[in-house]
C-alpha positions, 0 to 999 in steps of 0.5 A: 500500500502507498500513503501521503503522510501528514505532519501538523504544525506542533510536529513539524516545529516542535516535535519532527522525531515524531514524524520520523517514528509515524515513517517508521512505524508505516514502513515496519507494517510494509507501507510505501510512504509518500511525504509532499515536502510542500505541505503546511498547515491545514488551518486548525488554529486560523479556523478556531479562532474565528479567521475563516478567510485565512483557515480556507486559504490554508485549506484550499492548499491542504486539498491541492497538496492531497490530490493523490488519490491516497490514503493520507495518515498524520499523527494528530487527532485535532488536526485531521478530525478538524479536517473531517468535520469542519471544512465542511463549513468551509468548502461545502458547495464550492468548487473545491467540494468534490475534492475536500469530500474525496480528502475527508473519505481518505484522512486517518489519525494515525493509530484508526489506520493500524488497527482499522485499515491495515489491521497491524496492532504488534509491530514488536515495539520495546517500551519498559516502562509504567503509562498512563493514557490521556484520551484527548477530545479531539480524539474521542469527540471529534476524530471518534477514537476508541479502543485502537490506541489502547489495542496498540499499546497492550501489544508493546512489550515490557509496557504497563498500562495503568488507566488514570482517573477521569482519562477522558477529561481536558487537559486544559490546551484547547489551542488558543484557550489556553492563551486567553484563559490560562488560569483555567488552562493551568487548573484543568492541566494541575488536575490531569497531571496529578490524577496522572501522577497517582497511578505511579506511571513514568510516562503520560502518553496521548495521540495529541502532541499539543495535549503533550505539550501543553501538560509538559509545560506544566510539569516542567514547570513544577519539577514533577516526577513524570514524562510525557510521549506521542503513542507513535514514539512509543510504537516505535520503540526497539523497531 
């Protein structure tokens, strides 16, 4: 199988071993990848924060950058269910309408394409250590995430997986949210990172790196005794 590879903005800038692992990870199950080294960003952060020119200036690129009639595969959850459901609000009856619809059928985060496409859920990935999983909302409520990241990690060998309390909650980024409310943002990433911290894992591990990212500041900030990892990074461990 061929793919189009996806990276977002938070991997490319701030976390391109990521990227590099999603390539590993893809060719370890036997897939051809592809990566247009034209790609940018796909509007997310214009779009939630009310700049819809500029978010569909974006998108018409994103869609001409993904004409290939490929699956395209990206490891972040936000950005790709942001695709899948609110370029409709963009495109829709437009010129581009035919082609953003074809885009949509063909976009998968990363972890729904081993599991439900490829069906590939033992890559021989080593990971010995304890971690805790953070379901972040775009995963769960706007991408539809299940069970595939957990699939995935109970098959990655010398890794224990304990669930931490109120998995499912928000972390407290939610892009610009956390810029114009930080005092809020700050609260709701204290709660996430201590309920983290009283399951006694080493490491918080998500599909989100902003959701990473922003619960790393927190950590950092405070010197607390716990990681953070993308489940691609944990994926391609020891392969």
């Amino acid at each position: 199988m061929d793919v189009d590879i996806f990276i977002p903005c938070f991997i490319d800038q701030i976390y391109p071993q990521t990227g590099f692992n999603m390539v590993k990870v893809l060719e370890k199950a036997g897939i051809n990848v592809h990566y247009n080294t034209n790609q940018t960003c796909c509007g997310q952060f214009a779009f939630n924060s009310g700049y819809w020119e500029e978010a569909r200036k974006l998108g018409k690129k994103f869609i001409k950058d993904f004409s290939h009639n490929r699956p395209i595969v990206g490891p972040s959850a936000s950005c790709i269910g942001y695709i899948k459901n609110f370029y409709d609000e963009l495109f829709y009856n437009s010129a581009f309408h035919n082609d953003y619809k074809q885009l949509q059928r063909n976009i998968y985060e990363i972890t729904d394409f081993l599991v439900n496409v490829i069906k590939m859920e033992d890559f021989g990935s080593v990971f010995e250590h304890k971690i805790t999983y953070h379901d972040s909302c775009a995963s769960l409520r706007e991408y539809g995430l299940t069970d595939e990241p957990r699939r995935l990690l109970k098959n990655v060998k010398g890794l224990e997986l304990i669930e931490m309390k109120d998995s499912d909650v928000c972390c407290g980024f939610g892009g610009t949210f956390s810029v114009k409310f930080e005092p809020i943002s700050t609260a709701m990433a204290e709660q996430k990172v201590q309920n983290a911290l009283d399951t006694g894992a080493e490491y918080i591990v998500s599909t989100d790196s902003s959701c990473l990212m922003h619960q790393y500041g927190y950590i950092k900030k405070h010197k607390l005794p716990i990681k953070v990892a993308h489940i691609v990074d944990v994926l391609a461990s020891g392969i």
